[in-house]
BAFIKOL-895429 format. One record per residue (C-alpha): y, z, x. Coordinates in pm, 1 decimal. Each point is the difference from the previous one (the first is absolute). Layout:
N
((Y Z X))
...
***
This chain:
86
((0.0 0.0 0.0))
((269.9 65.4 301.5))
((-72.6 -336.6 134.3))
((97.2 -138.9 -345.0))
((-360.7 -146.4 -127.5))
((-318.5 80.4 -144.9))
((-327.5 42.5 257.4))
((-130.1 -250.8 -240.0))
((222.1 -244.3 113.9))
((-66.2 42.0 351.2))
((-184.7 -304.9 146.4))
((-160.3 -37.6 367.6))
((-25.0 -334.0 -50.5))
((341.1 -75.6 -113.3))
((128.6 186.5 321.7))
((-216.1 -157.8 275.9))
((110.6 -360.2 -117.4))
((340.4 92.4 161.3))
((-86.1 201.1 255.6))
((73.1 -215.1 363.8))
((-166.7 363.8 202.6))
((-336.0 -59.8 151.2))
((-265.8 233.0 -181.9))
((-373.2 66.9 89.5))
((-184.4 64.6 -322.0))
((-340.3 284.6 39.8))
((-223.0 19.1 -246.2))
((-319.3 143.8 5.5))
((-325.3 -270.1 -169.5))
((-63.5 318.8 -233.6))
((312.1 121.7 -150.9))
((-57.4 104.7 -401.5))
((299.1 109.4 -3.7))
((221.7 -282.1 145.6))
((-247.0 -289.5 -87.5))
((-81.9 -231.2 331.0))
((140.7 -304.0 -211.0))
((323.4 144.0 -42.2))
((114.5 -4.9 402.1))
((-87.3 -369.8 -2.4))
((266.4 -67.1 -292.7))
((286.4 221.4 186.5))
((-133.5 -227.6 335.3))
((50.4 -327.2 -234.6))
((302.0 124.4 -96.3))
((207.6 17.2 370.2))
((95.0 -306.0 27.6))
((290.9 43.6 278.3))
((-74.2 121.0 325.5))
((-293.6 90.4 199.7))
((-296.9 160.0 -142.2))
((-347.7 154.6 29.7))
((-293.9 210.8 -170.8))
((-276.8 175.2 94.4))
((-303.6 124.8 -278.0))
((-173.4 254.5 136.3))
((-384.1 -18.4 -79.9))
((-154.6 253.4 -214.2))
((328.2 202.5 48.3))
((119.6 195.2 -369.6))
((392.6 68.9 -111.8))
((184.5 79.4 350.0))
((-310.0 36.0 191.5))
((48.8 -290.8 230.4))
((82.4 253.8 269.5))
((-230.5 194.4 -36.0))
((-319.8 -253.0 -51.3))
((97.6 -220.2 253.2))
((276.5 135.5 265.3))
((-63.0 -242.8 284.1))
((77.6 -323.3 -235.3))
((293.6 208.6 -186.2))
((149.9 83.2 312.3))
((-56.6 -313.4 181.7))
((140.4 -224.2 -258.2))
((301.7 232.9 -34.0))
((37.3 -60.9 366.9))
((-52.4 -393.5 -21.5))
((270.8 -10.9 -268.6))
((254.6 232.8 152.2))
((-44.2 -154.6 360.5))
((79.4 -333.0 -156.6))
((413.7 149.3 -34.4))
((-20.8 125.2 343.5))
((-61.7 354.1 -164.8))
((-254.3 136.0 253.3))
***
C-alpha cells in the first residue's frame, strides 16, 4: 500500500522486460513451492542485457546451496567474474 499498488498487481515478468542489469537466475529442479517452470518464464522474459540460469538437480525451494554448493558457488563465480567482480 506505501508503494501505491496492490501485491496483486506486482508482476516479475513485467519488470524483467525492462530491466538492462545482468541477472543469474537459481532454481533448484524440485521446487513445489516456486514451480521449476516458472524461472524459465522470468529467463524468457529479460530480454536486454546479459543473462544466465542455473537449475539445480534434485535441489527443493532455496536449497540450491545447500544440495549442490560446488555448482552454486561456481556459477556465481563464472557470472560475477564476467564484470570483473572477482
Amino acid at each position: 500500500l506505501k508503494a501505491g499498488y496492490d501485491i496483486k498487481e506486482a508482476s516479475s515478468i513485467n519488470q524483467l522486460k525492462k530491466t538492462t542489469v545482468p541477472i543469474l537466475f537459481i532454481h533448484g529442479s524440485d521446487d513445489n513451492f516456486v514451480k521449476t517452470y516458472m524461472v524459465y518464464k522470468n529467463y524468457d522474459a529479460k530480454a536486454n542485457g546479459d543473462k544466465d540460469i542455473l537449475i539445480v538437480k534434485d535441489a527443493g525451494h532455496a536449497m540450491a546451496e545447500i544440495e549442490n554448493p560446488k555448482q552454486y558457488y561456481g556459477k556465481i563465480e563464472e557470472f560475477l567474474s564476467r564484470y570483473g567482480l572477482l
